[in-house]
Backbone as ProteinMPNN parsed JSONL, in Angstrom:
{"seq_chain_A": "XXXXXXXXXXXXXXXXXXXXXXXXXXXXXXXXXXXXXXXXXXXXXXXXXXXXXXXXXXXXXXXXXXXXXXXXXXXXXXXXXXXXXXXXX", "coords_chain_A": {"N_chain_A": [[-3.045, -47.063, -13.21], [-2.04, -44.195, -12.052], [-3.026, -41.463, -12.553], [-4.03, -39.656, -15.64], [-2.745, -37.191, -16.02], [-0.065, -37.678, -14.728], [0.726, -40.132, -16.161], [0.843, -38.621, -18.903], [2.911, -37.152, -18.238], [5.212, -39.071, -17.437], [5.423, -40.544, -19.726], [6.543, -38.623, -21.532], [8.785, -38.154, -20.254], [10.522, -40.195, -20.475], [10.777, -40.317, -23.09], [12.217, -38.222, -23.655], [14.37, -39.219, -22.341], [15.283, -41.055, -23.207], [16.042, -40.003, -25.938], [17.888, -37.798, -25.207], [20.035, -40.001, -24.589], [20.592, -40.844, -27.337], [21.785, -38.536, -28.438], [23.745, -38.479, -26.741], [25.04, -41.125, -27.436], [26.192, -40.411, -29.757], [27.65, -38.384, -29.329], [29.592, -40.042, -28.072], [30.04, -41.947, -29.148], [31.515, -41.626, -32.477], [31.696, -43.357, -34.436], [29.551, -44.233, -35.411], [26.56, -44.616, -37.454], [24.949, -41.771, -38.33], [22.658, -41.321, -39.401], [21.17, -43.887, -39.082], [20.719, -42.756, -36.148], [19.214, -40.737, -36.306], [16.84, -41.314, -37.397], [15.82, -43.25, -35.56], [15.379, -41.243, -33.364], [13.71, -39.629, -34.916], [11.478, -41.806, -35.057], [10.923, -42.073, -32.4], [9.831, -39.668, -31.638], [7.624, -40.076, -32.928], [6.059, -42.086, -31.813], [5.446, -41.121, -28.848], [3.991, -38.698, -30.426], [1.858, -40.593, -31.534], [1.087, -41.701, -28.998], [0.26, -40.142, -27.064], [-1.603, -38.739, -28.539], [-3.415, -41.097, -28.513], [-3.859, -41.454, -25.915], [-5.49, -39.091, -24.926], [-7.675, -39.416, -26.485], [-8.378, -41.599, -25.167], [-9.103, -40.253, -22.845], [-11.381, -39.155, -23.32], [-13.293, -41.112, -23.643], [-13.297, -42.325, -21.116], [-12.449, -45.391, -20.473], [-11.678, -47.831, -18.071], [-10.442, -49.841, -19.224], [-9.111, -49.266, -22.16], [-6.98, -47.057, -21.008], [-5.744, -49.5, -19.782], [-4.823, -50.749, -21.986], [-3.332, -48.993, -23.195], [-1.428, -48.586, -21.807], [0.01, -50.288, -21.603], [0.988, -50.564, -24.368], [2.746, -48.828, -24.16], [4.673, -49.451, -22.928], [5.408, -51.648, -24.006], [6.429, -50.627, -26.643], [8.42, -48.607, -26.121], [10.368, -50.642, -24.988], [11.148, -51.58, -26.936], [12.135, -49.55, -28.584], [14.275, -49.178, -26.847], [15.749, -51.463, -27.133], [16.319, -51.344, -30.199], [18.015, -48.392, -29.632], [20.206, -49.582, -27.845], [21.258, -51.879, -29.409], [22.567, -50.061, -31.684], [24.715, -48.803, -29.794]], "CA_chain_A": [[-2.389, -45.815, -13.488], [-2.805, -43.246, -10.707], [-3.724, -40.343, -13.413], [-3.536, -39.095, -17.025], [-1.383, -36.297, -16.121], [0.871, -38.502, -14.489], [0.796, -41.477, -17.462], [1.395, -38.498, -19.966], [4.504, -36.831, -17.381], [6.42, -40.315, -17.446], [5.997, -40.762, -21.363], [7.371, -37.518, -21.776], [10.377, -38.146, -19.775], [10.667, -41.583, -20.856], [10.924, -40.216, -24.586], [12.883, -37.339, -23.699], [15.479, -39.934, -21.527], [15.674, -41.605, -24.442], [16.206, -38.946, -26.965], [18.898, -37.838, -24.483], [20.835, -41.275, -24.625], [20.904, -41.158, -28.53], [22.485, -37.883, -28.671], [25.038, -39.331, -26.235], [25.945, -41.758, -28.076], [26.812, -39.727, -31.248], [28.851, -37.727, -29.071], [30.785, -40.767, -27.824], [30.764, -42.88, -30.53], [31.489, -41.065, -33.597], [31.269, -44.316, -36.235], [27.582, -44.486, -35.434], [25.98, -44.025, -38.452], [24.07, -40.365, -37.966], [21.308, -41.441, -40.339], [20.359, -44.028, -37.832], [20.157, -42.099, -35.081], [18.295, -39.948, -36.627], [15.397, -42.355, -38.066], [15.669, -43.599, -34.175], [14.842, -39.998, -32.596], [11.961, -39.71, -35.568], [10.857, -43.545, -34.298], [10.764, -41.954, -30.829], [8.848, -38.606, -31.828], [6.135, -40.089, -34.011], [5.696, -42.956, -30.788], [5.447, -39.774, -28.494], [2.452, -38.638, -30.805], [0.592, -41.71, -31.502], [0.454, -42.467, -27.72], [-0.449, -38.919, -26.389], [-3.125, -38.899, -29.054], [-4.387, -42.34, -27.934], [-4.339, -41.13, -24.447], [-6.451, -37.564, -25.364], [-8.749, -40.559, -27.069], [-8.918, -42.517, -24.236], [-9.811, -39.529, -22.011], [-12.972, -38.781, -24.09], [-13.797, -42.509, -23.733], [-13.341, -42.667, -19.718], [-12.601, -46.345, -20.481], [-10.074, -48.08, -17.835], [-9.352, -50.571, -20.595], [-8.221, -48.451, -22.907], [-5.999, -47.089, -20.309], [-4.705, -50.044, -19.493], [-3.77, -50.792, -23.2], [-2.269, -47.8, -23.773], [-0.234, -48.708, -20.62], [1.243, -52.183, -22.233], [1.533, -50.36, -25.898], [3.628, -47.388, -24.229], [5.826, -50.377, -22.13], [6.026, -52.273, -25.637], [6.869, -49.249, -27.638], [9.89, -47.91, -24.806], [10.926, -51.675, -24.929], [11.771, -51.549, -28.846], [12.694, -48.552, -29.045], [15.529, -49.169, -26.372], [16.328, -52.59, -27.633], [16.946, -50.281, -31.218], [19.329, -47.964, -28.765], [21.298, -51.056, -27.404], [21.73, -51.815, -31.167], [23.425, -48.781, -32.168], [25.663, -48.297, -28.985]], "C_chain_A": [[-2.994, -44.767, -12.555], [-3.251, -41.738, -11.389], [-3.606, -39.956, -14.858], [-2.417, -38.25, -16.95], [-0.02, -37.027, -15.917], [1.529, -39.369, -15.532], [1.666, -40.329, -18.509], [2.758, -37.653, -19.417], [5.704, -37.882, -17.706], [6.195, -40.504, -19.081], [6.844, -39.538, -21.758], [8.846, -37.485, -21.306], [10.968, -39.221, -19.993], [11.659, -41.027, -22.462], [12.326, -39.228, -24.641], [14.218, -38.127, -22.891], [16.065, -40.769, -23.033], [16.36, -40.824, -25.491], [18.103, -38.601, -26.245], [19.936, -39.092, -24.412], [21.421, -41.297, -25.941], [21.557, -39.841, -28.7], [23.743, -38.087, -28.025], [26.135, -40.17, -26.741], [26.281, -41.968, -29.539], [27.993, -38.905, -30.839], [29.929, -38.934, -29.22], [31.437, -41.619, -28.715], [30.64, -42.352, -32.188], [31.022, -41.933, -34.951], [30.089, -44.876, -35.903], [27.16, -44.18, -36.925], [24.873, -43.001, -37.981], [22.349, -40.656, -38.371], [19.921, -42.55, -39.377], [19.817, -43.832, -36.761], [19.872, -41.217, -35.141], [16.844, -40.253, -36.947], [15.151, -42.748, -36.132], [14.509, -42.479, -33.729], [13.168, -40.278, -33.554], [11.083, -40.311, -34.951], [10.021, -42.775, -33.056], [9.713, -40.916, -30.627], [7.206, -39.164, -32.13], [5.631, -41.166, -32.826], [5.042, -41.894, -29.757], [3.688, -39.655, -28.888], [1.335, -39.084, -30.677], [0.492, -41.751, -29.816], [-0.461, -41.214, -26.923], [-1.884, -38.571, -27.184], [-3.911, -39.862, -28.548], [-4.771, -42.122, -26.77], [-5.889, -40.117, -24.695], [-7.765, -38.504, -25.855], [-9.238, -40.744, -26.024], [-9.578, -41.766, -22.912], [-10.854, -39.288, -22.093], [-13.717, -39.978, -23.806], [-14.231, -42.724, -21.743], [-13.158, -44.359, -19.879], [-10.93, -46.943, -19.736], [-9.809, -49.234, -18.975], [-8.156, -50.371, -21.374], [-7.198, -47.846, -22.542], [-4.741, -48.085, -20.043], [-3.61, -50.928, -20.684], [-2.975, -50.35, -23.427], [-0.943, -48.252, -23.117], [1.086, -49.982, -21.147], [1.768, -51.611, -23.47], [2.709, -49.657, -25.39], [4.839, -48.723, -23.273], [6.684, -50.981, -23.573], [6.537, -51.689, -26.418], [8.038, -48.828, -26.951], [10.468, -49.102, -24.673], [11.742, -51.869, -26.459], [12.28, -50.671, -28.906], [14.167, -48.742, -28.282], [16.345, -50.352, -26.445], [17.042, -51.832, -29.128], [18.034, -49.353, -30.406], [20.16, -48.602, -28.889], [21.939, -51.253, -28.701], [22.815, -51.245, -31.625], [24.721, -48.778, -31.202], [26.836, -49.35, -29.173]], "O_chain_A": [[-4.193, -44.562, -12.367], [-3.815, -40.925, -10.658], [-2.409, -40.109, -15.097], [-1.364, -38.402, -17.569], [0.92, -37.002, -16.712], [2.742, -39.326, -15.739], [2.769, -40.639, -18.961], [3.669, -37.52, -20.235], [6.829, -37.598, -18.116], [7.289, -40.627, -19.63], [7.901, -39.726, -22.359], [9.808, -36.936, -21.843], [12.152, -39.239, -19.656], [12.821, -41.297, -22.769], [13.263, -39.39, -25.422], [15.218, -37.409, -22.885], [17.167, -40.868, -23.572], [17.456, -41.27, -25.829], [19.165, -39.041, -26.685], [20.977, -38.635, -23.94], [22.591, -41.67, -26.023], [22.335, -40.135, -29.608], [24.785, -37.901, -28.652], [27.362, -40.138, -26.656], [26.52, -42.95, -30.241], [28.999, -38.683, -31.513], [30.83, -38.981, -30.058], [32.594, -41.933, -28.993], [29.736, -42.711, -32.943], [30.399, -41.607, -35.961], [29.763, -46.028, -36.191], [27.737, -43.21, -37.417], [23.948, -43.411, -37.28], [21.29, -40.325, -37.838], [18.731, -42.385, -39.108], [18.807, -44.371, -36.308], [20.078, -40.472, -34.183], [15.885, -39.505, -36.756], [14.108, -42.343, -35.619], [13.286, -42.62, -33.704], [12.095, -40.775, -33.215], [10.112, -39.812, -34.381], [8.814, -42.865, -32.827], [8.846, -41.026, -29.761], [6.102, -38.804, -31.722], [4.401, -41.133, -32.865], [3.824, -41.849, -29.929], [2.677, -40.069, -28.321], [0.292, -38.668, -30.172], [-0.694, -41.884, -29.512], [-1.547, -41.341, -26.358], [-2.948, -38.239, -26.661], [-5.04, -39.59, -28.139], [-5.891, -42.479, -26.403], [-7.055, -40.502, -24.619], [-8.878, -38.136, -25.479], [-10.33, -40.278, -25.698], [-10.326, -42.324, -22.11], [-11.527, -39.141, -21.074], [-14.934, -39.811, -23.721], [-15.28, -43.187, -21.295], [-14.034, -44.833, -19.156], [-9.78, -46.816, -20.156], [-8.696, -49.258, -19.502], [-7.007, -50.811, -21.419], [-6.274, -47.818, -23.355], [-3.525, -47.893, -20.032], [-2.491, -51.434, -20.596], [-1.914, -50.837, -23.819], [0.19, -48.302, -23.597], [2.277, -50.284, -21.065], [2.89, -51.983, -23.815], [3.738, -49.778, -26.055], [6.011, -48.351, -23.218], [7.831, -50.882, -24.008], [7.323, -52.338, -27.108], [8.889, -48.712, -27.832], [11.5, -48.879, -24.041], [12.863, -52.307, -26.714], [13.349, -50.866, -29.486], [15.183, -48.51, -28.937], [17.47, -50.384, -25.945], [18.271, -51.76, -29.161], [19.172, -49.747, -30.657], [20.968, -48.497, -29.812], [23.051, -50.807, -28.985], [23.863, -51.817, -31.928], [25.808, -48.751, -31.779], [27.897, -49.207, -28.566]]}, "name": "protein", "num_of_chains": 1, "seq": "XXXXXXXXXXXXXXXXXXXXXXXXXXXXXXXXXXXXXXXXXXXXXXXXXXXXXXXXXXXXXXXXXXXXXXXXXXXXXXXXXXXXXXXXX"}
């Protein structure tokens, strides 16, 4: 990972690309159920949290490990979450 700022830039736009997709496809597809893509967004917020906290952790730590966990959780976590997307659409 070439920096923290960087790592927590691309989760942010990751989450927020995402977020952006699920309001999309409430516009387009009306017989979505709302309720799910609402629990989704939550999903996507509270992922968001936990990882930017774990980062802020892992800064205090200086440990590339922990970095490079974070790095597979936040791939694994943006992999489910947009397999849940796919789902819905």
């Amino acid at each position: 990972m070439a920096s923290i700022k960087a790592f927590k830039k691309d989760l942010n736009t990751e989450i927020a690309t995402l977020i952006d997709a699920i309001y999309e496809i409430e516009l387009t597809h009306p017989e979505v159920d709302l309720k799910k893509t609402d629990a989704l967004i939550d999903e996507a917020i509270a992922a968001f949290d936990t990882l930017i906290a774990e980062v802020n952790a892992a800064k205090r730590n200086k440990s590339k490990d922990s970095f490079k966990a974070l790095k597979e959780k936040y791939t694994k976590t943006l992999t489910g979450l947009h397999a849940k997307l796919n789902k819905l659409a």
